[in-house]
C-alpha positions as CSV (number, residue, x, y, z in Angstrom):
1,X,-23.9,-102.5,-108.7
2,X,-21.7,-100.3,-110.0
3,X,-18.9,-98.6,-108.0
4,X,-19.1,-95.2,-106.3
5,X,-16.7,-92.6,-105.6
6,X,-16.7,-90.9,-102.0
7,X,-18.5,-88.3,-102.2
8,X,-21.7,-90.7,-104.3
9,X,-21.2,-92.9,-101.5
10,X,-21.9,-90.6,-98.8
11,X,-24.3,-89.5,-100.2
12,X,-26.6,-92.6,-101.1
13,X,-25.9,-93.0,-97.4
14,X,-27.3,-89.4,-96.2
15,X,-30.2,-89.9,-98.6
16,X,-30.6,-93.4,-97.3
17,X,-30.7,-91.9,-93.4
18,X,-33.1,-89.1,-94.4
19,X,-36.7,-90.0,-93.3
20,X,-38.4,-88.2,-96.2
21,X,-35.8,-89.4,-99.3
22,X,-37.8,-93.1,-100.6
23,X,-35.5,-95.7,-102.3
24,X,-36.7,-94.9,-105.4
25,X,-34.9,-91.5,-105.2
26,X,-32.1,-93.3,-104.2
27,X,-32.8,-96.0,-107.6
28,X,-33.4,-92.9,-109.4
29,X,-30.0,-91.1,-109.1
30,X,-27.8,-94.2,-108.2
31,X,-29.4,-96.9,-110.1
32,X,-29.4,-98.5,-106.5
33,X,-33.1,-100.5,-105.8
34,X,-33.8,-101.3,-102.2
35,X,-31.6,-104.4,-101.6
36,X,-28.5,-103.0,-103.2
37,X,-28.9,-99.8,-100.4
38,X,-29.8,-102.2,-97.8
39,X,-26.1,-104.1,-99.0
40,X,-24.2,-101.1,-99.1
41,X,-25.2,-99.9,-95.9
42,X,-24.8,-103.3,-94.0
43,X,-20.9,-103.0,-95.6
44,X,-20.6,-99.8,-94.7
45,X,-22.1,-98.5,-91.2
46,X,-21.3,-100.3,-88.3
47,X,-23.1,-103.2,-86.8
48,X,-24.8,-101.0,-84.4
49,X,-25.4,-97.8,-86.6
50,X,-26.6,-101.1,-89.7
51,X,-29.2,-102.3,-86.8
52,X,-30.6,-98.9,-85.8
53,X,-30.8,-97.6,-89.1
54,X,-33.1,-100.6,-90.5
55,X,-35.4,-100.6,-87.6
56,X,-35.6,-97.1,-88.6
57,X,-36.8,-97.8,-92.1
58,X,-38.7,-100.6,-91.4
59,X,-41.1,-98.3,-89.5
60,X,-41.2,-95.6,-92.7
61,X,-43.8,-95.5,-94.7
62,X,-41.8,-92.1,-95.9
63,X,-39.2,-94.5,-97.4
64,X,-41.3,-96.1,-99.9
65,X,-43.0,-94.1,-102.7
66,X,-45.9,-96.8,-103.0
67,X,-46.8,-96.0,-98.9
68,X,-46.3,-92.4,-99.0
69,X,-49.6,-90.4,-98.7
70,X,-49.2,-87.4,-101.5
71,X,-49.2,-85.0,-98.7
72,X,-45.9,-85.8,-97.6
73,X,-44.4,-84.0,-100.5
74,X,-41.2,-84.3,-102.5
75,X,-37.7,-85.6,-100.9
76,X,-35.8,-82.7,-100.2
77,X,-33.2,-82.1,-97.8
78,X,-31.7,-78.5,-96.6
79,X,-27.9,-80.0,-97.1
80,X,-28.8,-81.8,-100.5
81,X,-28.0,-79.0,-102.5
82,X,-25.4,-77.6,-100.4
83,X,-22.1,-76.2,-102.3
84,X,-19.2,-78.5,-102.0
């Protein structure tokens, strides 16, 4: 894995709480594949926040591009392309 700044890491995160945003987005812009967001997050969030967020995405279908139905749609998220 390589390292991320700040503002990549808080991101993978915001993509990784997002319902709608699969890992393969994530893989895709981050070159980060499911266990390497699961990692990071477990480092990062707090026991707590780590616990609820993975029961959270265990019950997603949304977060895995092979389970999605097509008429969920494309990942997209109204802060994602928000100036900074």
């Amino acid at each position: 894995m390589h390292a991320l700044d700040a503002v990549q890491l808080s991101r993978v995160i915001e993509m990784a709480w997002e319902d709608r945003t699969p890992f393969e987005a994530i893989e895709h812009s981050y070159a980060l594949n499911e266990t390497a967001v699961i990692k990071l997050m477990r480092q990062e969030l707090k026991p707590s926040s780590f616990r609820l967020w993975r029961q959270r995405v265990t019950s997603r279908v949304t977060k895995h591009q092979t389970k999605r139905p097509f008429d969920v749609g494309r990942a997209y998220c109204k802060s994602q392309y928000k100036p900074r």
